[in-house]
C-alpha angles and dihedrals in degrees: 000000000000128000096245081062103050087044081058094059093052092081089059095045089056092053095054094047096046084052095050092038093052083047084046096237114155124255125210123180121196122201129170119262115199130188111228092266098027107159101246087068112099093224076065097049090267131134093237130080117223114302149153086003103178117275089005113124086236086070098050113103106254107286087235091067101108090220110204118224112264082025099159117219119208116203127216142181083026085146121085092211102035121064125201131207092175130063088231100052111107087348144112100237099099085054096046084041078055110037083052091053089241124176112160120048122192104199123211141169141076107315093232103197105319089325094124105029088058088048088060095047091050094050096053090045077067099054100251120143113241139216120183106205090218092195089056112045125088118239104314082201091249101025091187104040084051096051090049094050095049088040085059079054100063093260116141133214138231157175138192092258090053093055093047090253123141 
C-alpha cells in the first residue's frame, strides 16, 4: 500500500480513537521497533528493506494521529535476531490486554505486510474476542479472501456506522 493510501485511512482512525477515548476505553498502539541491524532488514539477509529503525522519524506514528493522553504503546521486532509479524510476538500487549480485564479488541491501522492479519490471529489464540474495524485497516493482500479466512475465525467486522460513529 502507498503511502497516500495509508495517510486516507488517518481521518477514520481518529474517529475511532476520539469515540473509545470519550467511552474511556483504552487505547493501546503497537509499531515496530527495529534495532539498526535488526534481521528483517535486507542489508541483514531479510525480505524487508530498512524501516521503523528506534528513535528514527520513520518509526513515529504519522503527525496527523490525534494520540490520546495514557495511550499505551505497545513495541515490537525490538530484538536484531527475532523478527515479529503480530503485535503480541515478543511483546507486552497480551500482559497489558490482561492486566485491563479485556475481553473484546477492535483492531485498526495500515496492515503493513501481514502485521495486522497475524495480530488478529494471535489475539484470538488467546481467547479475545475480535473486531476489525474494516474501514480502518491498509491493504490485508487479498482483502476478501482474508476477511473471509479471520471471519471463519470468529472475528467480526465493523464499520463506523456500525458502531454509531460519524
Amino acid at each position: 500500500m502507498g503511502m497516500r493510501e495509508r495517510n486516507n485511512l488517518i481521518p477514520t482512525i481518529n474517529s475511532y480513537i476520539q469515540h473509545f477515548s470519550r467511552n474511556g476505553w483504552p487505547i493501546l498502539a503497537t509499531r515496530d521497533w527495529h534495532p539498526p541491524n535488526h534481521c528483517s532488514f535486507t542489508e541483514q539477509g531479510g525480505p524487508y528493506p530498512i524501516h521503523c529503525v528506534q528513535g528514527s522519524r520513520g518509526a513515529q506514528f504519522h503527525s496527523d494521529l490525534v494520540m490520546p493522553p495514557g495511550m499505551m504503546v505497545i513495541s515490537k521486532g525490538t530484538a536484531s535476531k527475532k523478527d515479529a509479524q503480530s503485535g503480541f510476538e515478543g511483546s507486552s500487549l497480551a500482559d497489558r490486554l490482561e492486566d485491563l480485564e479485556i475481553k473484546t479488541v477492535f483492531v485498526l491501522g495500515p496492515a503493513i505486510q501481514n502485521c495486522l492479519k497475524q495480530t488478529v490471529v494471535d489475539a484470538c489464540k488467546i481467547r479475545l474476542q475480535v473486531v476489525v474495524l474494516k474501514d480502518a485497516i491498509g491493504n490485508l493482500g487479498d482483502l476478501p479472501d482474508t476477511l473471509n479466512e479471520i471471519s471463519q475465525a470468529g472475528v467480526l467486522q465493523a464499520t463506523a456506522s456500525d458502531l454509531g460513529i460519524h
